[in-house]
LUMSE-898896 format. One line per field, with one value per residue (C-alpha): x, y negated, z negated; residue in three letters. Coordinates in steps of 0.25 Angstrom, whole numbers, plus 5000, padded with zeros to 4 digits. Layout:
N
c1	c(X|...)
c2	c(Y|...)
c3	c(Z|...)
aa	c(ala|...)
end
This chain:
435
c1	c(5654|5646|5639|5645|5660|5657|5652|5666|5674|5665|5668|5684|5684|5677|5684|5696|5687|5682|5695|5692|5683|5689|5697|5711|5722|5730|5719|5717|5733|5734|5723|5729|5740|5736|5724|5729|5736|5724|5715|5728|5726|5712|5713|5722|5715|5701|5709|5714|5702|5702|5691|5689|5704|5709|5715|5730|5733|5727|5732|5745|5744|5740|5750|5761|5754|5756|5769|5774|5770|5777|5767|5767|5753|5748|5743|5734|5725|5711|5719|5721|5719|5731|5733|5745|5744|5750|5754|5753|5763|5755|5747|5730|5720|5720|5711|5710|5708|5700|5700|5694|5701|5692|5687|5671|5668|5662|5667|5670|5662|5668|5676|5689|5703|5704|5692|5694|5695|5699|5691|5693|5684|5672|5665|5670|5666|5675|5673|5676|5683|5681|5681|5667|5665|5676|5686|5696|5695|5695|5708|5717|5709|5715|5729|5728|5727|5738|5748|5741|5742|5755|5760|5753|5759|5767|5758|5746|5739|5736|5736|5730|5726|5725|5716|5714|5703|5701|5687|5678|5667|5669|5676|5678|5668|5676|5686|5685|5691|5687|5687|5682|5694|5704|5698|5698|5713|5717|5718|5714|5722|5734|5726|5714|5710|5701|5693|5691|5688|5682|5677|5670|5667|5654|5646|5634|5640|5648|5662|5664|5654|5654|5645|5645|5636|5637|5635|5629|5630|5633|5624|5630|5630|5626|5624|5614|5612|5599|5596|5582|5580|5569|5566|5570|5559|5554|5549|5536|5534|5535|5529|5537|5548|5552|5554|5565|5565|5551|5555|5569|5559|5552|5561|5570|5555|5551|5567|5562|5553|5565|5569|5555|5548|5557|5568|5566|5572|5567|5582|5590|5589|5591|5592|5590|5593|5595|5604|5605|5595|5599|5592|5587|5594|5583|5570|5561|5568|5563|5577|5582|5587|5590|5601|5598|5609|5608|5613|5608|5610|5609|5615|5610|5616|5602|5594|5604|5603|5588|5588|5595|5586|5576|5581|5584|5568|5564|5571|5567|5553|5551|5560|5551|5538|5541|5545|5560|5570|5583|5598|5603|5615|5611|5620|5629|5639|5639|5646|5648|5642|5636|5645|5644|5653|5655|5645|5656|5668|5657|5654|5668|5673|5663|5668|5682|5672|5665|5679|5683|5673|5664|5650|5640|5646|5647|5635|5625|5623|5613|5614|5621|5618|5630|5641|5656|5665|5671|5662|5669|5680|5669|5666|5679|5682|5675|5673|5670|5665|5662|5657|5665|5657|5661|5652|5656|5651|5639|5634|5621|5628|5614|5619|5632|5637|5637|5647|5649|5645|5652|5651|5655|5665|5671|5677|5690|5687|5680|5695|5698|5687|5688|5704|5701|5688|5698|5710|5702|5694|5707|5714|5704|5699|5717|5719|5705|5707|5723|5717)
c2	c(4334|4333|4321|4320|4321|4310|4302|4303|4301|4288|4284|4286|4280|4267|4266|4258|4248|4244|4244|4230|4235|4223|4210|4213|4210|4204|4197|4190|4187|4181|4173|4167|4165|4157|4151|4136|4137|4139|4128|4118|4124|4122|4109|4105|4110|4104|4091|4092|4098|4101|4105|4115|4118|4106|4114|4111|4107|4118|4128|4123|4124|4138|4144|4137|4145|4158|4156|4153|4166|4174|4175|4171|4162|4163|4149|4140|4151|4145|4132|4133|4146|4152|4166|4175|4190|4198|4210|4219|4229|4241|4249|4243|4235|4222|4211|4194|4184|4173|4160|4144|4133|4120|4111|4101|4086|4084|4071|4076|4073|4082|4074|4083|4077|4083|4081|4079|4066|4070|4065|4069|4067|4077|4075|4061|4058|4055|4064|4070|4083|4094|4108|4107|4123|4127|4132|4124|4136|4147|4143|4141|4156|4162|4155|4160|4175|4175|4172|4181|4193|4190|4191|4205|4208|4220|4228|4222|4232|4229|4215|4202|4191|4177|4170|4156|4151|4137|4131|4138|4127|4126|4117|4106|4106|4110|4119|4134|4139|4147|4161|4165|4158|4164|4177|4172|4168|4182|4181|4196|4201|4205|4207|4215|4214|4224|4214|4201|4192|4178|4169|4158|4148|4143|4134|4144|4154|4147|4152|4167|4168|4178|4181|4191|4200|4213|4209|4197|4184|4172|4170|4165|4152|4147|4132|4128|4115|4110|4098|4095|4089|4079|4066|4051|4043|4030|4033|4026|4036|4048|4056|4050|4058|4073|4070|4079|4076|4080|4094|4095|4093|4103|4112|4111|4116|4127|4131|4134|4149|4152|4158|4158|4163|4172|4176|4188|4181|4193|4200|4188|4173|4164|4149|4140|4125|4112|4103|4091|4083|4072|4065|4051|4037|4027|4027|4025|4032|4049|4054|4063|4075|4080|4087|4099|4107|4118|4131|4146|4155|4169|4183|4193|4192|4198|4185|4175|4180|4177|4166|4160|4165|4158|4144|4143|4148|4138|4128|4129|4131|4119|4111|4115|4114|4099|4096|4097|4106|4107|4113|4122|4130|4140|4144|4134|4145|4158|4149|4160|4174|4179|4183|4196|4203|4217|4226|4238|4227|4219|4233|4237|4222|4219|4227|4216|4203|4209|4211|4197|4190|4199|4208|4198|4186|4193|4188|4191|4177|4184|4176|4165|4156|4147|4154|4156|4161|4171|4179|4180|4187|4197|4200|4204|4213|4217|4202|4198|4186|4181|4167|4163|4153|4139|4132|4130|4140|4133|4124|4131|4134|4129|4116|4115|4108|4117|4122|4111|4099|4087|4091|4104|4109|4122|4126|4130|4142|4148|4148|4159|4168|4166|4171|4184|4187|4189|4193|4204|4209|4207|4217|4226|4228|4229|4241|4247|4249|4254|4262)
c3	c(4573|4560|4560|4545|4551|4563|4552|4543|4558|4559|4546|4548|4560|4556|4541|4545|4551|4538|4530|4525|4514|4507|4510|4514|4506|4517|4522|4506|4507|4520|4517|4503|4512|4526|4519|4517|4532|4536|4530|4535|4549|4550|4544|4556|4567|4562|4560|4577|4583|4598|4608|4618|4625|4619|4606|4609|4596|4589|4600|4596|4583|4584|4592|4584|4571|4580|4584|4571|4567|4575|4588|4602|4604|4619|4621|4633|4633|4639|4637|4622|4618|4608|4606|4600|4596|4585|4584|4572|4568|4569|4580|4580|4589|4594|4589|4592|4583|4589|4584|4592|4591|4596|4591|4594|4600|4586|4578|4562|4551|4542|4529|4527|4527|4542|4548|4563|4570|4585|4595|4610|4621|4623|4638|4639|4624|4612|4603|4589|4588|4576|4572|4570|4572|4565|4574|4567|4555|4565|4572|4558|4553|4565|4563|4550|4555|4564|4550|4543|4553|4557|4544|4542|4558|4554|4547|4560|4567|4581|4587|4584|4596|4589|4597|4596|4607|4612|4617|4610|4609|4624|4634|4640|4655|4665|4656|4652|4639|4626|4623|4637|4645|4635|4640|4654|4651|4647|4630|4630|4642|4636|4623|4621|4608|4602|4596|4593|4580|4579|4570|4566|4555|4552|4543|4542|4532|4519|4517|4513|4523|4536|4547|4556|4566|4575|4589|4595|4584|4594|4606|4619|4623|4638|4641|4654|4662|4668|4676|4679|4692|4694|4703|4698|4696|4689|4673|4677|4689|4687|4696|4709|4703|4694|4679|4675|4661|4659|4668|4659|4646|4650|4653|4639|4634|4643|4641|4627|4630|4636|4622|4614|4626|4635|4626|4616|4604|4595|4603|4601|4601|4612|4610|4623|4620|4628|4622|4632|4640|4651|4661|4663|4657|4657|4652|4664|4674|4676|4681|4691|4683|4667|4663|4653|4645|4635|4629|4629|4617|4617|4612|4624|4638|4644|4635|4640|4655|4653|4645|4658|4666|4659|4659|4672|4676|4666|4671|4687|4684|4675|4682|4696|4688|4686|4700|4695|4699|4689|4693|4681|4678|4667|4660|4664|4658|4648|4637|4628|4627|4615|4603|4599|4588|4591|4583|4580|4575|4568|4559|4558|4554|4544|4532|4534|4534|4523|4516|4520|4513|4505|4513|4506|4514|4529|4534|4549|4555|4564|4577|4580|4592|4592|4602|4602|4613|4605|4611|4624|4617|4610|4624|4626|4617|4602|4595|4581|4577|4564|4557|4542|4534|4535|4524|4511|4500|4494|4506|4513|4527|4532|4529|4531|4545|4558|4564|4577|4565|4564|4549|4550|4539|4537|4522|4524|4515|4530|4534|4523|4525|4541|4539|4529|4538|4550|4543|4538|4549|4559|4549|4547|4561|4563|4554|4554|4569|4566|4553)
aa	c(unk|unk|unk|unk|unk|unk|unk|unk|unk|unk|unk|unk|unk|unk|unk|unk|unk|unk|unk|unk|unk|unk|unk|unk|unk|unk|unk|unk|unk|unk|unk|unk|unk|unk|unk|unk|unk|unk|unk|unk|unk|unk|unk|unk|unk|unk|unk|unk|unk|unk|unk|unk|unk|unk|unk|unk|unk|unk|unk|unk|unk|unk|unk|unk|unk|unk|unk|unk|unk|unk|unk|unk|unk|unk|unk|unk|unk|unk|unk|unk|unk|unk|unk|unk|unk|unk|unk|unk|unk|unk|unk|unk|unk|unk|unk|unk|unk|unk|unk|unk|unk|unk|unk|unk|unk|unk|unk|unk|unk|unk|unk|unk|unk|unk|unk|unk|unk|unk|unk|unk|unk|unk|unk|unk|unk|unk|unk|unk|unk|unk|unk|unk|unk|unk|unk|unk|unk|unk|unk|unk|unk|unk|unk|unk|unk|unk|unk|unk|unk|unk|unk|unk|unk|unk|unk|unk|unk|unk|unk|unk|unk|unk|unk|unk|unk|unk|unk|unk|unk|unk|unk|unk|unk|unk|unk|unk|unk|unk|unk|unk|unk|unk|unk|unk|unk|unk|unk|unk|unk|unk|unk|unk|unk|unk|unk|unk|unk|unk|unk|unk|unk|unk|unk|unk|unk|unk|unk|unk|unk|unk|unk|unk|unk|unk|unk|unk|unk|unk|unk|unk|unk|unk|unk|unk|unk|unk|unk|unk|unk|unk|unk|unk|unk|unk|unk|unk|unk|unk|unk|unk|unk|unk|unk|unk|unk|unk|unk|unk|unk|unk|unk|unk|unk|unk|unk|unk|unk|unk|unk|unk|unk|unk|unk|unk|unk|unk|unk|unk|unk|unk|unk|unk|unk|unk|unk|unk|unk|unk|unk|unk|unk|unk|unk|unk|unk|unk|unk|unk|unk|unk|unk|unk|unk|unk|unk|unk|unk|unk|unk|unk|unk|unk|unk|unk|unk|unk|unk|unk|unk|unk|unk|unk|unk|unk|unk|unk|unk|unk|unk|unk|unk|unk|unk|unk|unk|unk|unk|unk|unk|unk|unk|unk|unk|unk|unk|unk|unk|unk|unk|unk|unk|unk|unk|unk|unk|unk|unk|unk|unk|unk|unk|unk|unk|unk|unk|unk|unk|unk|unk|unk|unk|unk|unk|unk|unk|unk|unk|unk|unk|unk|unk|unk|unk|unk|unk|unk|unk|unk|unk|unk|unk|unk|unk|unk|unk|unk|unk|unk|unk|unk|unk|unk|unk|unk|unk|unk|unk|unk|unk|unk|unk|unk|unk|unk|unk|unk|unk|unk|unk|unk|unk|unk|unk|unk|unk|unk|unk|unk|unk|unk|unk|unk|unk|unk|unk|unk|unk|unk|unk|unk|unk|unk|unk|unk|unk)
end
């Protein structure tokens, strides 16, 4: 074959894929029309937030949105989990539409007329409960897709898996839950998508604003415990015992060449940090042991094997070169892996984010070292991933209110875009794999 023919066949085959030169019509109409539904609906569930598989209420509120649109809602998945599929009226792939549903232990200090004012108790605290990441949007954005979908159901190709996941911010110790015990549980058994589409609000972009990048873009997340073991003895004798809070110091120090030292950050970044310290309870007594915890970030499983690797050499020798010894369990778990957008979706889909909201504001956020289990399902099966701006139009994002903040605050113009983002790259990916 001519290498001028294969080009013309690589051409045809991969034209339908970017169909969406422009934003659809029935993407602008559905829009006008589920809009106001979908401000009251996010309004409501920022107003009775829940935490980690304790997202009855909203579960309940979701599925009775599905069944009243004709579908049948599969619910208790990973405790809360709520899903329902639809299918189209013509021949065409499979796809799922993820969204999360909890909520933070984080009191709100937001002034809108339905700013949360649940508390609940958090390990054995009172605590304030809020949408402080945004989950609240993401869940009504998707509630909003299933009417607008099932009101275009007969002329649908291929299938739809609405996917409304629980504990996304983690559990409760002692529990499981989250995407990964939804796939433990089966959601993709007796439907294997072709692909899968998240995304996720954010105060770093302003509204209109999208980000997006081909393979990794979230690092994986691993936690670790270390206690350092020394001797008790009296803070004016030191030396009849082992100090282990001058071993545990030391070690949070040396801990740090782990990465400027031993890690080629030139690849990729890596970012070990320590985020509690406990030992002691009086002034002048050198206690027995210290308690370290932390969090590892990376995006290479090869790096994150080291890293651990790393820790746990550090940790020994300083320990023994203090007269100390420690007990550590590293990684306590593998949290979350690293999310990756696949690069092949990523190029066929960003002509339909482009369309959605115009190519000048479809942005690389370069890496990202915050994590989201979304990833397990990208593991699964070909996953995009996407963030949709949060901050209001003339506000630097670099000083608005993070994501996780007490303060954060979403502009409800982020629930349009998010809904005509999706719409559109739901449809196009639909029809440019049936075209």
């Amino acid at each position: 074959m001519s290498r001028t023919l294969l080009a013309c066949c690589l051409l045809a085959a991969i034209a339908p894929f970017h169909a969406g030169a422009a934003q659809r019509a029935e993407v602008a109409d559905a829009a006008q029309r589920v809009q106001a539904k979908v401000v009251e609906w996010r309004r409501d569930i920022h107003q009775h937030p829940e935490l980690g598989n304790r997202e009855t209420r909203t579960a309940a509120l979701v599925a009775e949105h599905l069944r009243s649109l004709g579908l049948e809602p599969t619910t208790g998945i990973a405790t809360t989990g709520v899903t329902a599929v639809l299918k189209g009226g013509r021949p065409g792939p499979r796809i799922a539409l993820r969204a999360d549903m909890d909520a933070l232990p984080v009191t709100e200090r937001v002034d809108v007329p339905f700013a949360s004012k649940v508390t609940t108790t958090f390990r054995g605290e009172t605590v304030g409960v809020m949408h402080a990441c945004g989950h609240d949007a993401h869940v009504a954005i998707l509630m909003g897709l299933a009417e607008a979908l099932v009101a275009m159901k007969d002329e649908l190709p291929g299938e739809v898996m609405f996917l409304f996941q629980p504990a996304e911010e983690g559990v409760p110790e002692g529990e499981v839950g989250g995407a990964k015990e939804m796939l433990a549980q089966g959601v993709f058994d007796g439907f294997a998508p072709d692909a899968v589409f998240g995304l996720h609000v954010g105060s770093t972009l302003n509204v209109g604003q999208v980000s997006v990048r081909p393979g990794p873009m979230m690092a994986a997340s691993d936690s670790f415990e270390i206690t350092v073991k020394g001797r008790q003895t009296h803070g004016s004798r030191p030396w009849n015992g082992v100090d282990p809070i001058v071993a545990a110091a030391d070690l949070v120090s040396t801990a740090q060449t782990i990465v400027s030292r031993r890690t080629d950050i030139t690849r990729l970044p890596a970012v070990v940090t320590f985020g509690a310290v406990k030992g002691g309870i009086r002034h002048n007594i050198i206690p027995d042991s210290v308690e370290l915890i932390g969090t590892i970030r990376t995006f290479d499983d090869g790096m994150r094997e080291a890293i651990f690797a790393d820790l746990r050499n550090v940790s020994e020798h300083v320990a023994a070169a203090h007269g100390a010894t420690i007990e550590a369990t590293i990684p306590i778990d593998h949290n979350y892996p690293v999310t990756a957008n696949d690069p092949a979706l990523t190029a066929r889909l960003m002509p339909s984010l482009e369309a959605a909201v115009g190519a000048g504001n479809v942005i690389d956020p370069g890496l990202i070292t915050g994590a989201e289990d979304f990833s397990f399902f990208a593991r699964e099966v070909p996953g995009l991933y996407f963030f949709v701006g949060a901050t209001p139009k003339g506000t630097d994002p670099r000083t608005a209110a993070s994501n996780h903040s007490p303060e954060f605050y979403l502009d409800e113009g982020a629930l349009d875009v998010g809904f005509r983002a999706m719409l559109q790259v739901a449809l196009d990916y639909l029809e440019g794999a049936d075209g």
